[in-house]
MARVODO-698214 format. One record per residue (C-alpha): x negated, y, z negated; residue number from 0; residue in three letters. Coordinates in pm, 1 decimal, decimal comma. Layout:
# MARVODO-698214
<xx X yy Y zz Z pos NUM code ALA>
...
# end
This chain:
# MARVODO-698214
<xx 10842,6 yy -6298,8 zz -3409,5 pos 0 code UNK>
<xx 10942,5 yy -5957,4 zz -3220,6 pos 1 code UNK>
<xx 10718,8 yy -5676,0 zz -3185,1 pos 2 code UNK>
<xx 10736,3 yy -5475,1 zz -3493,4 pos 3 code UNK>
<xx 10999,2 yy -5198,4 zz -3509,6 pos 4 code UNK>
<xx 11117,6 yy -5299,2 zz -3137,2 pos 5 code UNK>
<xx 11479,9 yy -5070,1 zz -3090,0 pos 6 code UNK>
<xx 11527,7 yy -5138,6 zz -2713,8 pos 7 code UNK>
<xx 11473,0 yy -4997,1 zz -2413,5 pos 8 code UNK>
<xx 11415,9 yy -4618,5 zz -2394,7 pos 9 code UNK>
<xx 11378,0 yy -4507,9 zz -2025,7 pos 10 code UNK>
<xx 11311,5 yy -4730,1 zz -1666,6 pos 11 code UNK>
<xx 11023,1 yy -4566,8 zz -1481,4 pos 12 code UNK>
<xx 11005,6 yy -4601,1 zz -1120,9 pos 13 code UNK>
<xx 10792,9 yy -4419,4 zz -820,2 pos 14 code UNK>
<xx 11006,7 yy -4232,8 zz -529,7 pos 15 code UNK>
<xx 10866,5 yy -4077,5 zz -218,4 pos 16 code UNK>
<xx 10994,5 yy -3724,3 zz -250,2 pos 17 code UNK>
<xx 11106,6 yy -3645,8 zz -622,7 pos 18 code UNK>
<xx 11328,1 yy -3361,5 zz -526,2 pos 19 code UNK>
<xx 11561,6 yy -3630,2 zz -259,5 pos 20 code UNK>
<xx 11570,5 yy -3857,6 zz -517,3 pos 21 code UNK>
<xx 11669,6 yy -3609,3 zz -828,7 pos 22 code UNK>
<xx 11927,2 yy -3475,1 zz -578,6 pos 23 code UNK>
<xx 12032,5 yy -3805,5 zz -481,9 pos 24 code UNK>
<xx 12069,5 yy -3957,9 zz -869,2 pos 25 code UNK>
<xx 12244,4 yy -3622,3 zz -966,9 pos 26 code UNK>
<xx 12475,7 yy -3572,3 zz -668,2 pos 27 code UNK>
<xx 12588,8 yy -3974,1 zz -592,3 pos 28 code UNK>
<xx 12544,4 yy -4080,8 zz -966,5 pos 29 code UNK>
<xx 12576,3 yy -3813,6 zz -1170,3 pos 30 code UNK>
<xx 12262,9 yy -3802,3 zz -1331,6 pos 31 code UNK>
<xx 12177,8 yy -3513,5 zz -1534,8 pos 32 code UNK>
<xx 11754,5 yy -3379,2 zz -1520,5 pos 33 code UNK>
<xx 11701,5 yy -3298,8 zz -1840,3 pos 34 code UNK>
<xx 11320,3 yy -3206,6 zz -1818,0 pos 35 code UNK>
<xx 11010,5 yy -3194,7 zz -1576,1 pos 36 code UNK>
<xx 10697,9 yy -3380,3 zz -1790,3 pos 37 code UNK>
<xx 10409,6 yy -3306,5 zz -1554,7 pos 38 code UNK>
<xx 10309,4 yy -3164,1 zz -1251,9 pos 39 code UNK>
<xx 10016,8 yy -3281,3 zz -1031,2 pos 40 code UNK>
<xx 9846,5 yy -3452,7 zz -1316,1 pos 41 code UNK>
<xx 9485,1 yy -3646,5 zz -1300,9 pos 42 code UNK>
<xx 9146,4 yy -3695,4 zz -1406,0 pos 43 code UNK>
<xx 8913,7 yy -3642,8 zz -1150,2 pos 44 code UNK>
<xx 8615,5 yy -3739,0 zz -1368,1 pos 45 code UNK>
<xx 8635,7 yy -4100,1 zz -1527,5 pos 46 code UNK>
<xx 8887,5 yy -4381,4 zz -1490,9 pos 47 code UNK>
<xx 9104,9 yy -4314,2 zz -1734,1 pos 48 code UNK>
<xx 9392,5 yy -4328,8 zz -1473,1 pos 49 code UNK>
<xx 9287,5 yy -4674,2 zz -1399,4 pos 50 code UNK>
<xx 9215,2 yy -4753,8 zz -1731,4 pos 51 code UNK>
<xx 9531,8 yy -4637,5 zz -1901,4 pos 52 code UNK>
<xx 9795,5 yy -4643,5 zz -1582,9 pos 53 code UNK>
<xx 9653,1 yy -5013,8 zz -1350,0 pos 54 code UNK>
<xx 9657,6 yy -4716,7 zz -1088,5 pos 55 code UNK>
<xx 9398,2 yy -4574,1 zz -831,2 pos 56 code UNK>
<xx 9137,1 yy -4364,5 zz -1046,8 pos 57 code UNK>
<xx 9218,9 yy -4065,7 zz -795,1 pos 58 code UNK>
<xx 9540,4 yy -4118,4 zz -837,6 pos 59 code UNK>
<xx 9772,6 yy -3776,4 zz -884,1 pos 60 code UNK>
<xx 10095,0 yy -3761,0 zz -1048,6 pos 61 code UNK>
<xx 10202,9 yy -3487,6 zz -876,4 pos 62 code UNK>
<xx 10531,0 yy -3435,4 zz -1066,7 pos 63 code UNK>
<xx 10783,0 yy -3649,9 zz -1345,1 pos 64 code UNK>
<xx 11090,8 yy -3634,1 zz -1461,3 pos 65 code UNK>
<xx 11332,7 yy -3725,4 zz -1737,2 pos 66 code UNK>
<xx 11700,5 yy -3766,7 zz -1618,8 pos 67 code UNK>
<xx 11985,6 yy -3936,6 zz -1744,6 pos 68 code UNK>
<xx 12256,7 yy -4116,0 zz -1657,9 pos 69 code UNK>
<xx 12596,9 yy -4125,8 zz -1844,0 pos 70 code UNK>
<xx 12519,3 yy -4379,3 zz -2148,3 pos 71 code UNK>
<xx 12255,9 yy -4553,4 zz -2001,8 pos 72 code UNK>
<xx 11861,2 yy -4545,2 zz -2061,8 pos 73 code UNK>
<xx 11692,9 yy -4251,4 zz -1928,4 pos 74 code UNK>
<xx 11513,9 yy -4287,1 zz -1597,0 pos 75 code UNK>
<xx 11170,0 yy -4130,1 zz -1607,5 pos 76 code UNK>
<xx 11119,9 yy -4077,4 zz -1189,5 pos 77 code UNK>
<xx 10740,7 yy -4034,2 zz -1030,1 pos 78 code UNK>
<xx 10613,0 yy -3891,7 zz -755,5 pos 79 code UNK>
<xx 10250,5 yy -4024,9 zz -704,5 pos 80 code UNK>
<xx 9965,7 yy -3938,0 zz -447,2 pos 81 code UNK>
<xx 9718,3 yy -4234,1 zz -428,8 pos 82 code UNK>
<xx 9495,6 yy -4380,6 zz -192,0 pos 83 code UNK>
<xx 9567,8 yy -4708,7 zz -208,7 pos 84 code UNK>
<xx 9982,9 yy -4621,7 zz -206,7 pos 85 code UNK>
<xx 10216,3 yy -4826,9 zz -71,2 pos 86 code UNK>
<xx 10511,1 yy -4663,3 zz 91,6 pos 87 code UNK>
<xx 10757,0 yy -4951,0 zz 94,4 pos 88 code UNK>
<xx 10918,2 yy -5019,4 zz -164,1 pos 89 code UNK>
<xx 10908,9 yy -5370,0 zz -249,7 pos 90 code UNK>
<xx 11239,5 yy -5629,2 zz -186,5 pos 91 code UNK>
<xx 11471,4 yy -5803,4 zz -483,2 pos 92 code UNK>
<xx 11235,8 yy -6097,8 zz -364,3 pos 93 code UNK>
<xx 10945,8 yy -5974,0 zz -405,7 pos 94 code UNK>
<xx 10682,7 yy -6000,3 zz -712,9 pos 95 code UNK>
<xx 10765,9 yy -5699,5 zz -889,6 pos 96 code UNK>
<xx 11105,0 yy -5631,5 zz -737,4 pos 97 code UNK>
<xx 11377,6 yy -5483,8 zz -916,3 pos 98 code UNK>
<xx 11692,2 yy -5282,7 zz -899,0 pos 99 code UNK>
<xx 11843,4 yy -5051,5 zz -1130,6 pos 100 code UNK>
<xx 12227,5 yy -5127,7 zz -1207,6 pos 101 code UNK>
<xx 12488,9 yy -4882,6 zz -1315,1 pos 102 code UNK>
<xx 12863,3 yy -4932,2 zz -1445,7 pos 103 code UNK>
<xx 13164,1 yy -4815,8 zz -1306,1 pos 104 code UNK>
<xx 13522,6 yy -4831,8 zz -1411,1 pos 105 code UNK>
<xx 13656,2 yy -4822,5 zz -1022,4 pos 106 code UNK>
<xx 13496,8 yy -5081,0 zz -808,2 pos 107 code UNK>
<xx 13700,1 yy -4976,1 zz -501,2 pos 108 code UNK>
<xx 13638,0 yy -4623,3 zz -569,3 pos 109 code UNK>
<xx 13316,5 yy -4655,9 zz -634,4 pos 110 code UNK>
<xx 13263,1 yy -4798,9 zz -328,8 pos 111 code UNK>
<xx 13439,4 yy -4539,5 zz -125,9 pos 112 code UNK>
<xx 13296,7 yy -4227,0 zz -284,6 pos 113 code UNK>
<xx 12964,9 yy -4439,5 zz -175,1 pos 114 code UNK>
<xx 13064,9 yy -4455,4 zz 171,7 pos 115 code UNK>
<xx 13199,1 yy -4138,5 zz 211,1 pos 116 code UNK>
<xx 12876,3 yy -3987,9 zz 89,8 pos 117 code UNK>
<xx 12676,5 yy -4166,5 zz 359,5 pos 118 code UNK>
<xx 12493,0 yy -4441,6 zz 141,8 pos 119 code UNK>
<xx 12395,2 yy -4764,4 zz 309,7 pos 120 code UNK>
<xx 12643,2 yy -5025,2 zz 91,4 pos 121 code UNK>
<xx 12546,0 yy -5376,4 zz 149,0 pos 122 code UNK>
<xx 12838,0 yy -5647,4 zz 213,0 pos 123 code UNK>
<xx 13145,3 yy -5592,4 zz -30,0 pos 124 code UNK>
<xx 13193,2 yy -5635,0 zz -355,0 pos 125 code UNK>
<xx 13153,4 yy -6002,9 zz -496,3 pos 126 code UNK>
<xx 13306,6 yy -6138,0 zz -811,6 pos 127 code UNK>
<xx 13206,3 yy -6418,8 zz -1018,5 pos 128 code UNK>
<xx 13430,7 yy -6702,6 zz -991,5 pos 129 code UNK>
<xx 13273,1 yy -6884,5 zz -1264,4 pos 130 code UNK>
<xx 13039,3 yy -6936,8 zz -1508,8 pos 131 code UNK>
<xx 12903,4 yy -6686,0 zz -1785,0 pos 132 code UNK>
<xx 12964,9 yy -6371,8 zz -1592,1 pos 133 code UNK>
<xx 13341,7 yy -6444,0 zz -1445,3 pos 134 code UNK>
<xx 13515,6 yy -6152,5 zz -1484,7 pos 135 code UNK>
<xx 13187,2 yy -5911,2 zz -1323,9 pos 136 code UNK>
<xx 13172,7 yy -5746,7 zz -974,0 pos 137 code UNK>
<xx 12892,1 yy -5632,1 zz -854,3 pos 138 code UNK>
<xx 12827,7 yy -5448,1 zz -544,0 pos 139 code UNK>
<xx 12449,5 yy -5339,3 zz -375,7 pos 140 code UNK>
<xx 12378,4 yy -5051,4 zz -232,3 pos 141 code UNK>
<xx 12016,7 yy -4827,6 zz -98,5 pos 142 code UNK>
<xx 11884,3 yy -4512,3 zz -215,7 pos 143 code UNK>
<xx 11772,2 yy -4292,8 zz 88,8 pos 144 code UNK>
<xx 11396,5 yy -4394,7 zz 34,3 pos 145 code UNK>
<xx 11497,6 yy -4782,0 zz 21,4 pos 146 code UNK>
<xx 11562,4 yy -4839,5 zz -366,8 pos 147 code UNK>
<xx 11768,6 yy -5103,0 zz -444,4 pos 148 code UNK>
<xx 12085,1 yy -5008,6 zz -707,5 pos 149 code UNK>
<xx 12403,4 yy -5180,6 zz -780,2 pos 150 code UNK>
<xx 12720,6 yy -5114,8 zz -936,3 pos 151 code UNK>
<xx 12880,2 yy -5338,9 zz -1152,6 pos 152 code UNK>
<xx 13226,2 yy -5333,8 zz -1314,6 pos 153 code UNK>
<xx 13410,4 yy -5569,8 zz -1541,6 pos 154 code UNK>
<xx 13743,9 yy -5416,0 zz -1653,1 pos 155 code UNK>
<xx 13869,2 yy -5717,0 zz -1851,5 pos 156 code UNK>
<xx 13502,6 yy -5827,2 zz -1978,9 pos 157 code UNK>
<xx 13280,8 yy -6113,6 zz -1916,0 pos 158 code UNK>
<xx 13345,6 yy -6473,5 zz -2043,1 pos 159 code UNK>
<xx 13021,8 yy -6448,1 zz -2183,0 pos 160 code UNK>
<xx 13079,1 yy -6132,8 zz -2362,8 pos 161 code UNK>
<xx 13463,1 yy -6235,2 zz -2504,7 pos 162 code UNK>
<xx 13335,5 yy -6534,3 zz -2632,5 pos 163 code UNK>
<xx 13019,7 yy -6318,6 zz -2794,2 pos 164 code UNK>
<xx 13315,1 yy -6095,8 zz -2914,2 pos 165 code UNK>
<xx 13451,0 yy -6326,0 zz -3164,9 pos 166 code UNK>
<xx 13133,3 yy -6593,2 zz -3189,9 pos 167 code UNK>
<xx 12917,7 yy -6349,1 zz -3321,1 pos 168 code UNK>
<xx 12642,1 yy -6409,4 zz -3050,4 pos 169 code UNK>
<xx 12424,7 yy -6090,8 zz -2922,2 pos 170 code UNK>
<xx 12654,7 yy -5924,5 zz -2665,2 pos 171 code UNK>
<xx 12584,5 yy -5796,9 zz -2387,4 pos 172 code UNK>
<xx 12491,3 yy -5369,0 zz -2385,1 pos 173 code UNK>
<xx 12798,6 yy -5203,2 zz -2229,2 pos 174 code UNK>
<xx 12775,9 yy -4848,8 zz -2168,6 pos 175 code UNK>
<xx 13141,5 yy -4824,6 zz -2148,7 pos 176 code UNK>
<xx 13139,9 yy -4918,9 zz -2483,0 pos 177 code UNK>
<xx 12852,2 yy -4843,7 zz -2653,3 pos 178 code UNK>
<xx 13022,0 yy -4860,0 zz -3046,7 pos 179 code UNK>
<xx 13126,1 yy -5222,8 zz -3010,2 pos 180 code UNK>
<xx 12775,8 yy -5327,6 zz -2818,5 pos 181 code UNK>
<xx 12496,1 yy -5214,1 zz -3019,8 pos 182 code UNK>
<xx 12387,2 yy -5312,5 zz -3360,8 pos 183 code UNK>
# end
């Protein structure tokens, strides 16, 4: 059984170095639209209710968040922490805890150069599926300036797993391309 009420997912949170360079960076390479600052240099100095609450240093300042979004994806809810114990690498696609945040594009190839042309670090080219569940996907890596890992993805024609979903009546997969024919 599901957690009750559960809708879906309603924003990604994630921790940059400099919060201005990376709202510049999501709204200028991606598109991304700030729709709100949420707090600025926020913490408790006198319990541990930012340990308690957050699994973060109880010294820990937030010292500003964000709300942004990006075309018809989930929002993106960016941090900007000060914290003793701080890591300032972010961690690899191997790594416990690592991640990357994917976005769709219609235009692989001119994804790609509009990437390039911009100065972002793209890793290798482009790579399609050649079989299996996601043939018909390309998906292409590339770094944020502080070292985040993002992606594009594109599949014009579909997936094979998301035709045969099409007309099985199996859970497909979200599209924000096509938001009417993906969501319940």
């Amino acid at each position: 059984m599901a957690m009750p009420g559960m809708r879906g997912m309603e924003h990604i949170g994630f921790t940059v170095p400099d919060i201005d360079e990376a709202c510049t960076f999501f709204e200028e390479i991606l598109g991304a639209e700030t729709l709100y600052t949420a707090a600025t240099n926020f913490r408790v100095d006198d319990s541990d209710w930012m340990f308690e609450h957050l699994n973060v240093d109880p010294r820990c300042v937030i010292t500003e968040f964000r709300y942004m979004r990006v075309g018809n994806g989930t929002n993106l809810e960016v941090f900007q922490y000060e914290a003793p114990d701080q890591a300032k690498q972010p961690p690899k696609n191997s790594d416990i805890g690592g991640h990357h945040l994917a976005f769709y594009v219609d235009d692989m190839d001119a994804a790609i150069a509009f990437l390039k042309e911009k100065g972002v670090k793209v890793l290798g080219d482009p790579t399609s599926y050649e079989d299996g569940p996601n043939l018909g996907l390309t998906w292409c890596y590339f770094m944020a300036p502080w070292g985040q890992q993002l992606e594009i993805v594109s599949a014009p024609k579909g997936t094979v797993y998301d035709n045969e979903a099409k007309t099985s009546g199996k859970t497909r997969l979200f599209h924000p391309g096509k938001v009417a024919e993906t969501t319940i």
